[in-house]
C-alpha positions as CSV (number, residue, x, y, z in Angstrom):
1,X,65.9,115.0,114.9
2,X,63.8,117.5,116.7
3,X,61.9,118.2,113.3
4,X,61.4,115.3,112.9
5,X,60.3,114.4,116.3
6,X,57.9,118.0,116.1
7,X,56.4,116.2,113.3
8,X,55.9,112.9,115.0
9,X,53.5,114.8,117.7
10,X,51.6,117.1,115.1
11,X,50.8,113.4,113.2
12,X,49.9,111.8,116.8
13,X,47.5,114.9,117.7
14,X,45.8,114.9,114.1
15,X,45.3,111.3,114.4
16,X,43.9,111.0,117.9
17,X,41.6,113.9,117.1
18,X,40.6,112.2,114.2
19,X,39.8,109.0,116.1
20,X,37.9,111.1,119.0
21,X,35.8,112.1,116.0
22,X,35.6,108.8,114.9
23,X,34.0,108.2,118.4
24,X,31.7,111.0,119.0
25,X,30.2,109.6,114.9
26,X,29.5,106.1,116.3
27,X,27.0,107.5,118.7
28,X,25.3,108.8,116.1
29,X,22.3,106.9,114.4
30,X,24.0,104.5,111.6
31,X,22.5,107.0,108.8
32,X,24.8,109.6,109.6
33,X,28.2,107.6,110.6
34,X,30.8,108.5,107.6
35,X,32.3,105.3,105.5
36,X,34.7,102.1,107.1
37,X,37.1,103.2,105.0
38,X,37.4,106.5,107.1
39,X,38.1,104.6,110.1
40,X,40.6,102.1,108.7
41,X,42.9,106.0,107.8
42,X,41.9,107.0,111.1
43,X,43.9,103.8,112.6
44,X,46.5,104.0,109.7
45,X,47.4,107.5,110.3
46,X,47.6,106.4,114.5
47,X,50.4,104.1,113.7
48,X,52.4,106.0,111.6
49,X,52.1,108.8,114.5
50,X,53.0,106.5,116.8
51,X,56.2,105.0,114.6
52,X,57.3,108.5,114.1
53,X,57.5,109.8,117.0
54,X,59.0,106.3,118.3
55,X,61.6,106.8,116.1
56,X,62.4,110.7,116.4
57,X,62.9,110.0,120.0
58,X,65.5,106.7,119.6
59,X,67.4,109.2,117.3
60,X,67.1,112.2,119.8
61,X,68.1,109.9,122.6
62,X,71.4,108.8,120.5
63,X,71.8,112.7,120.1
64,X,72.0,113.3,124.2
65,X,74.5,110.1,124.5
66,X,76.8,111.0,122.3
67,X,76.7,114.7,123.5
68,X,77.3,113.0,127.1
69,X,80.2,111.5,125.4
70,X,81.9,114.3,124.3
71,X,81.2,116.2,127.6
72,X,82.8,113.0,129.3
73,X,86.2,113.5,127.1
74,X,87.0,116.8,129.8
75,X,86.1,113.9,132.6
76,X,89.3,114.2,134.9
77,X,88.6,109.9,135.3
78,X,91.0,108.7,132.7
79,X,89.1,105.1,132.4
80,X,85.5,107.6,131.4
81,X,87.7,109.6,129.2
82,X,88.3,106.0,127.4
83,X,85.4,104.7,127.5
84,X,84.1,108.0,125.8
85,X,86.4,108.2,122.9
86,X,85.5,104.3,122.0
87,X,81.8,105.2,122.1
88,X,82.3,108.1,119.8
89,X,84.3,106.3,117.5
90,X,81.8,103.4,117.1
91,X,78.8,106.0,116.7
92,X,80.9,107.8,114.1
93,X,80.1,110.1,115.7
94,X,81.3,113.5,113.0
95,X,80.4,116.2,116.2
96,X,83.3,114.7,118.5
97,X,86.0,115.1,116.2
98,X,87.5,118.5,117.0
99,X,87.6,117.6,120.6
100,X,89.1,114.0,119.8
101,X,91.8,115.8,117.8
102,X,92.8,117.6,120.6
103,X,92.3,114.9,123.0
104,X,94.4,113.2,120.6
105,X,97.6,115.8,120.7
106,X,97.7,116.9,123.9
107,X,96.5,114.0,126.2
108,X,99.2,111.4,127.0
109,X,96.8,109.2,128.5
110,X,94.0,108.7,126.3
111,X,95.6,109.7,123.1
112,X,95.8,106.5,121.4
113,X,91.9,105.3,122.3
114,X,91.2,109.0,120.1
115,X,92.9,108.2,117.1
116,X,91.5,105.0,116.9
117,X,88.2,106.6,117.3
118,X,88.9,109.6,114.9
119,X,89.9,106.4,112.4
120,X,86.7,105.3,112.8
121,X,84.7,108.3,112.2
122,X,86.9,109.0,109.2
123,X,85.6,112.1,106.7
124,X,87.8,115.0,107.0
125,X,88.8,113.9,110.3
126,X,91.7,112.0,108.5
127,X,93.7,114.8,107.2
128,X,93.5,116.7,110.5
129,X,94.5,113.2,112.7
130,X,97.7,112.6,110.0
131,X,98.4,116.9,110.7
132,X,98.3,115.7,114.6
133,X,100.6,112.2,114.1
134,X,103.5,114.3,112.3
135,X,103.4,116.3,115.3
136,X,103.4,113.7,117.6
137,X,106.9,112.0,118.7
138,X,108.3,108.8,116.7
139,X,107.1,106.4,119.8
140,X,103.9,107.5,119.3
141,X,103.4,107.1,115.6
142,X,104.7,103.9,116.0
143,X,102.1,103.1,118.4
144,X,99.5,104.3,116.8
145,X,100.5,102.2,113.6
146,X,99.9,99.2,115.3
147,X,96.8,100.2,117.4
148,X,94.5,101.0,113.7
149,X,96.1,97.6,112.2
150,X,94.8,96.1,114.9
151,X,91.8,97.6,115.2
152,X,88.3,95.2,115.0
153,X,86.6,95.5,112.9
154,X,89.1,97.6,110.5
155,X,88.5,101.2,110.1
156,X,87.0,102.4,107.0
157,X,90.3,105.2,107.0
158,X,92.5,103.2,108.2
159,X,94.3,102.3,105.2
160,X,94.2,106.1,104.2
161,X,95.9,107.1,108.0
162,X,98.1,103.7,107.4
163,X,99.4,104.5,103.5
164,X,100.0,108.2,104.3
165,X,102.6,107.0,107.0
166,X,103.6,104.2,104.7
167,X,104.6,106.8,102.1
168,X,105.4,110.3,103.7
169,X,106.6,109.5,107.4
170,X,110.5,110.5,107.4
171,X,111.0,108.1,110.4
172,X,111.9,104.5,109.1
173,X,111.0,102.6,111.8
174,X,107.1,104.1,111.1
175,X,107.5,103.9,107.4
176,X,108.9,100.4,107.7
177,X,106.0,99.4,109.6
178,X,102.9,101.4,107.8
179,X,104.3,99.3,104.7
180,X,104.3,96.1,106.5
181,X,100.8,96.5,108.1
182,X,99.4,97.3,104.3
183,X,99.6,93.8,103.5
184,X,96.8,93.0,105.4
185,X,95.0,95.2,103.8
186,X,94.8,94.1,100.9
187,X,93.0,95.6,97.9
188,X,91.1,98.5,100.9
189,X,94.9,99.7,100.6
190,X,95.1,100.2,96.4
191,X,92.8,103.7,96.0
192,X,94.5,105.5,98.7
193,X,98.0,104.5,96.7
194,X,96.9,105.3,93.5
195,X,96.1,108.8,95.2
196,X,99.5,109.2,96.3
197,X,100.7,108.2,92.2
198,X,98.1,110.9,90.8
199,X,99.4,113.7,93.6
200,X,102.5,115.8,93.0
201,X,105.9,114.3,93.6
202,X,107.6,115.7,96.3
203,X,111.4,114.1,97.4
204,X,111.0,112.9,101.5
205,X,113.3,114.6,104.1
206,X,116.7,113.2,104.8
207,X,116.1,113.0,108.6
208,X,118.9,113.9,110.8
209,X,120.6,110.4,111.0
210,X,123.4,110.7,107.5
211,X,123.5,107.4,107.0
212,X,120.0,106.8,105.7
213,X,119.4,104.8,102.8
214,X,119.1,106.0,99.8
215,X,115.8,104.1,99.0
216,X,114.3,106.2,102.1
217,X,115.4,109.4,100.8
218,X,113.2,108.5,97.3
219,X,110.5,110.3,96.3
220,X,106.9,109.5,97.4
221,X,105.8,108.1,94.1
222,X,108.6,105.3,94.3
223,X,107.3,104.4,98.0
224,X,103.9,104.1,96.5
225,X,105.0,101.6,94.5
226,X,107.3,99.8,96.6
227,X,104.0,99.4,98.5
228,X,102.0,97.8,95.6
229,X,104.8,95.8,94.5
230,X,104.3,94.3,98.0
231,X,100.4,93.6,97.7
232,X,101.5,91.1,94.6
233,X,97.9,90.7,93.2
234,X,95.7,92.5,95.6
235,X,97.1,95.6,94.0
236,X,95.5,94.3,90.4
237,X,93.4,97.6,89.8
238,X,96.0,99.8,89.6
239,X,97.2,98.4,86.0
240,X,95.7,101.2,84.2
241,X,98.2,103.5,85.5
242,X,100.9,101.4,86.2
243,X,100.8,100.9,82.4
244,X,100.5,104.8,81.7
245,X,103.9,105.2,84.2
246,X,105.9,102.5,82.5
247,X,105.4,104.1,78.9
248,X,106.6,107.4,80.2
249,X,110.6,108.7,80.2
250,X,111.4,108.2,83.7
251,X,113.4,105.6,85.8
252,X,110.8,104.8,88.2
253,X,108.7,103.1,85.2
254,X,111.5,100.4,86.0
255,X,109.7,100.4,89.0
256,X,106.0,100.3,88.0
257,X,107.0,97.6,85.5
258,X,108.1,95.1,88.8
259,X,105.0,96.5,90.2
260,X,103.2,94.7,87.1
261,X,105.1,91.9,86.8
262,X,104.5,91.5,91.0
263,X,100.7,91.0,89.9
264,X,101.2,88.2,87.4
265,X,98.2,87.2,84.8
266,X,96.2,89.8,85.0
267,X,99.0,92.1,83.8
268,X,99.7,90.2,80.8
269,X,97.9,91.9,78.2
270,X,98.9,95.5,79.0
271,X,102.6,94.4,79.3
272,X,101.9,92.6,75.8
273,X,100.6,96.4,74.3
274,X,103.4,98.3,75.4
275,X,105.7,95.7,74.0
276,X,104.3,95.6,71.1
277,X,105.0,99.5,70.6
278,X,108.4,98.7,70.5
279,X,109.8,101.7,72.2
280,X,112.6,101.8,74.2
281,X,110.3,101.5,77.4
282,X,109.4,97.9,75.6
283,X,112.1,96.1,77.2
284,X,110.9,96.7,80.7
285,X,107.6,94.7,79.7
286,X,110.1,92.0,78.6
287,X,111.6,92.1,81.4
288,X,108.2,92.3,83.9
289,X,106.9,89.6,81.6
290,X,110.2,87.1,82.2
291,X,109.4,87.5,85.8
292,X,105.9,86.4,85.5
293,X,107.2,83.5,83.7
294,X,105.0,80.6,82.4
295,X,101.8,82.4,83.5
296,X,102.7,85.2,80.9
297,X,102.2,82.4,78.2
298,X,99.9,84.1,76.8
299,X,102.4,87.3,75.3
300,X,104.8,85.0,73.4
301,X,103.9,85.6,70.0
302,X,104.9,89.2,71.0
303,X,108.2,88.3,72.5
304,X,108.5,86.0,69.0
305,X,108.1,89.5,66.9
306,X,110.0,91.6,69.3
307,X,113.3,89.1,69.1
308,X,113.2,89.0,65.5
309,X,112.9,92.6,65.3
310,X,116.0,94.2,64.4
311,X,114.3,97.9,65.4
312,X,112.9,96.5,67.9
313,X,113.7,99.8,71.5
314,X,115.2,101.8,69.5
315,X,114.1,105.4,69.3
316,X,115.0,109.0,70.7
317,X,117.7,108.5,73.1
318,X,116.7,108.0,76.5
319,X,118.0,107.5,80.4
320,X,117.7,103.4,79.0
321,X,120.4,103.6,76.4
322,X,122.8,103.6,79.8
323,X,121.0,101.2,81.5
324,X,122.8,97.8,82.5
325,X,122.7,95.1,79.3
326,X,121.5,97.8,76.7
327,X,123.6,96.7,74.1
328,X,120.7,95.5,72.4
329,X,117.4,95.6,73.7
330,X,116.4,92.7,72.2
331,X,118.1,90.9,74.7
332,X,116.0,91.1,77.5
333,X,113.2,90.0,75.1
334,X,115.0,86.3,74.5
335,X,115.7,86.3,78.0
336,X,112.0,86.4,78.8
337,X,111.3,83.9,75.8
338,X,114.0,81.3,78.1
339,X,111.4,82.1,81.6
340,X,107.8,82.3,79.3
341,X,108.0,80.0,76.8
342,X,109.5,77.0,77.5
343,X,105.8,75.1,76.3
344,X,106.0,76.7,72.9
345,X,107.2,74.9,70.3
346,X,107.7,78.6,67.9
347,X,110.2,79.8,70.8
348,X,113.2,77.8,70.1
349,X,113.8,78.7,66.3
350,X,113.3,82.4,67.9
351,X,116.2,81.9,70.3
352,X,118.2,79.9,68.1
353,X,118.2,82.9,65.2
354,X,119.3,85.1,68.2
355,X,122.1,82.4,69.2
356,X,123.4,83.2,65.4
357,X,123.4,87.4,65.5
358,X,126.1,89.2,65.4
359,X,125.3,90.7,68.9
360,X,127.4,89.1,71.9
361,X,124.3,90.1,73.9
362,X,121.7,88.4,72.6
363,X,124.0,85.0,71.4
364,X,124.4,85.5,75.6
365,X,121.1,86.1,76.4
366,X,120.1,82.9,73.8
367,X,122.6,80.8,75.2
368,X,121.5,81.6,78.9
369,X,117.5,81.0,78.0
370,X,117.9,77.7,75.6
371,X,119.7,76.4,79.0
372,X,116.1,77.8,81.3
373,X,114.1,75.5,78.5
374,X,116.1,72.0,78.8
375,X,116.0,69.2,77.1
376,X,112.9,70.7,74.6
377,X,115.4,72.7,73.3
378,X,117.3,70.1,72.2
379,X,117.1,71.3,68.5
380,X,119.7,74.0,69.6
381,X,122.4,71.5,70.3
382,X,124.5,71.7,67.3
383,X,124.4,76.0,67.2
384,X,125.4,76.0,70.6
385,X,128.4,73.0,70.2
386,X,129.8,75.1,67.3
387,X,129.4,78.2,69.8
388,X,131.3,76.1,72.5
389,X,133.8,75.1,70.3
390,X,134.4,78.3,68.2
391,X,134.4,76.0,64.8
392,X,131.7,78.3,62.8
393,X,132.8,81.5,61.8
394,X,129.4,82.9,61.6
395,X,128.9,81.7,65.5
396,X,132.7,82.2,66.5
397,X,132.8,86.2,65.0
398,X,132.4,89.0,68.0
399,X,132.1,85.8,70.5
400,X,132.7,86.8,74.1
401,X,134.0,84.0,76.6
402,X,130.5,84.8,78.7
403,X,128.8,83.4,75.6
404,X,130.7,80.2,75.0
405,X,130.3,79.5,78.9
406,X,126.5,80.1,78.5
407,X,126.5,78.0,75.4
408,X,128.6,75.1,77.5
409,X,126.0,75.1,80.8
410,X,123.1,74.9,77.9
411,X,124.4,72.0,76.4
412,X,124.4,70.4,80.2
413,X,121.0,71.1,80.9
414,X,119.1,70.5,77.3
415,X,121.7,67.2,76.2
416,X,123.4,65.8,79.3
417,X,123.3,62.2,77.4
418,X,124.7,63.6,74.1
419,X,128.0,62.7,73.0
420,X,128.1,64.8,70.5
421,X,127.4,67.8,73.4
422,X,129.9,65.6,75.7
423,X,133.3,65.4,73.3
424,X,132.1,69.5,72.7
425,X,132.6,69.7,76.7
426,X,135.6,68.0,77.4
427,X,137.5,69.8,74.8
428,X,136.1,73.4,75.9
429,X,137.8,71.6,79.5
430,X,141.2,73.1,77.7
431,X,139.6,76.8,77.3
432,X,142.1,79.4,77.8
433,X,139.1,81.1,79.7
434,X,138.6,79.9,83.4
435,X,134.9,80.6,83.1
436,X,134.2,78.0,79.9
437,X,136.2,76.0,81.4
438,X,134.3,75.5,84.4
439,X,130.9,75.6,83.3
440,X,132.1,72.8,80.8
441,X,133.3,70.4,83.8
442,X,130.0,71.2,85.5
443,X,128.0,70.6,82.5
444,X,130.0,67.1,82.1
445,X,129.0,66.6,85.9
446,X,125.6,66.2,84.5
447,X,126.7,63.0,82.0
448,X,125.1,59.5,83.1
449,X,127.9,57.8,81.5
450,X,130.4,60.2,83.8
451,X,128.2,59.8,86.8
452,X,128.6,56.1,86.1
């Protein structure tokens, strides 16, 4: 500024000499007098002086205010004090941070208005203001989660102070509340959480109170992605590395994979890779995919290959062979054919090969998805009578009762006017197994000739 103002004056002095020159020459007989053109740099150079100088001086001026400003924070007039940290924080003012920091953590009174303002100015001043919060008490955190949500307009670091107490703050009433306030955020929230997913993990504290929830005693990562989960679609450029976690070994790609399937279209494709790889991580992209639903239309063919895939997750042994439903991993893929597919007329023959395996999974997992597709479905009817009615021995071998009952509240929802499907129903009605048995009366509910 000073420079720059120095400069301003040596321009101004050259140029005013210059037009004194100019002066003396027009007193001069015409033959002497130097060329117009001499004059019009004289005047040039005047205004340029002029500017310079103009504008060194605005920016020195800024210079002394905020400099008052800071001096003002020591003011023993807690409404100047105030007043002082707003100012610096709209300014951005980079000088006042050190003594807003402290301002920050020791005064009571004006704390609040400084970390606001040290959001504002954001830089480096971030790290040092979250040091200062996990210092402070729970009250004030709390507080202070509210004041830079509310702040207008945002703060550039907000979402950084905001995600950092989302993610790492041991309290779960200021944890809880970071994570609610990043939903207004929006996509300004998605860097600083793919930060946190590219950092070390490192497991919270348990707190004092015992009986804290598990989820709260998870590790930072899974926080991270409890929080994009939440965004839904906002949180659509972090698919790249949600699709690098789901493919590796590790139970929170369970997570990462609700994470994509919390996004919906967009994710499609790179859920539609990784199941084509046919790993064992594969059926998580079945499953993200199912819970997408008919938006995921788009990845059937590879849910088509995948079902009809007798290799299809198997590999090295891995934390997914335990997992709920792992009996065969195709299942979850003709589950997600029942909730993607319904509009494809190549789906049905898919589920109705996986109604004939030998699997009681997948006949299950057929049964339970020909019943999500109704009447279109209706090609089905006859495979899932015999299942009802155990008169096939290729449908009736390794049958469990869960299947038949599936099979029964299929034939309700795809042929309710059948009475072929009907006379299958009422005899399933005398089922040693109270399960068929009721979701064969509830299926015969369904009957217009009943209803009438």
């Amino acid at each position: 500024m000073v420079l720059a103002l120095v400069l301003g004056l040596v321009l101004l002095g050259g140029a005013v000499s210059l037009r004194r020159a100019r002066s003396r020459s027009r007193q001069e007989p015409a033959s002497h007098r130097g060329p117009r053109r001499g004059r019009v740099t004289t005047s040039v150079a005047l205004v340029v002086a002029v500017l310079t100088v103009v504008a060194a001086g605005v920016a020195s001026w800024d210079v002394v205010v905020q400099t008052w400003y800071i001096l003002t924070l020591d003011s023993v007039d807690r409404s100047r004090r105030l007043e002082a940290a707003r100012k610096l924080g709209e300014a951005g003012c980079l000088r006042a941070a050190p003594r807003l920091l402290r301002l920050a953590e020791e005064d009571a009174a004006c704390g609040m208005e400084a970390t606001v303002a040290l959001v504002r100015i954001g830089s480096t001043a971030v790290r040092e203001l979250i040091e200062v919060l996990e210092r402070k008490d729970p009250d004030f955190r709390v507080q202070a989660v509210e004041a830079i949500a509310a702040a207008a307009p945002p703060p550039v670091a907000g979402a950084s102070v905001l995600v950092e107490l989302a993610v790492r703050d041991a309290e779960e009433r200021v944890s809880g509340l970071a994570m609610g306030k990043l939903r207004g955020l929006g996509r300004a929230a998605v860097p600083h959480l793919l930060e946190v997913l590219k950092s070390p993990d490192t497991k919270l504290p348990a707190g004092r109170d015992p009986l804290w929830s598990l989820e709260k005693r998870a590790s930072f990562h899974s926080q991270a992605l409890r929080a994009l989960e939440m965004l839904g679609t906002d949180a659509e450029p972090a698919i790249p590395l949600l699709a690098e976690w789901l493919q590796r070994d590790d139970p929170l790609g369970l997570e990462a994979a609700s994470v994509l399937a919390s996004i919906g279209e967009a994710a499609v494709p790179a859920l539609a890779q990784i199941l084509g790889s046919g790993r064992p991580v594969a059926r998580l992209a079945a499953v993200a995919l199912g819970k997408i639903g008919p938006e995921a239309g788009a990845a059937v063919p590879a849910l088509i290959r995948a079902a009809r895939d007798p290799d299809f997750g198997k590999g090295r042994k891995t934390w997914l062979h335990n997992a709920p439903g792992s009996c065969d991993p195709r299942s979850h893929v003709v589950i997600a054919l029942g909730k993607v597919g319904a509009q494809s007329d190549q789906v049905v023959p898919a589920l109705i090969d996986a109604l004939r395996s030998d699997q009681s999974c997948l006949r299950e997992a057929a049964a339970g998805a020909l019943g999500e597709i109704g009447p279109s479905a209706r090609d089905a009817v006859p495979d899932l009578v015999a299942l009802v009615e155990g008169s096939r021995a290729d449908l009736n071998r390794h049958s469990h009762p869960d299947a038949r009952a599936l099979a029964a509240a299929a034939l309700g929802r795809i042929a309710p006017g059948s009475a072929v499907a009907a006379a299958a129903l009422v005899r399933a009605l005398s089922s040693p197994d109270k399960y068929v048995r009721s979701a064969a009366l509830e299926a015969l509910a369904q009957c217009p000739c009943l209803r009438a």
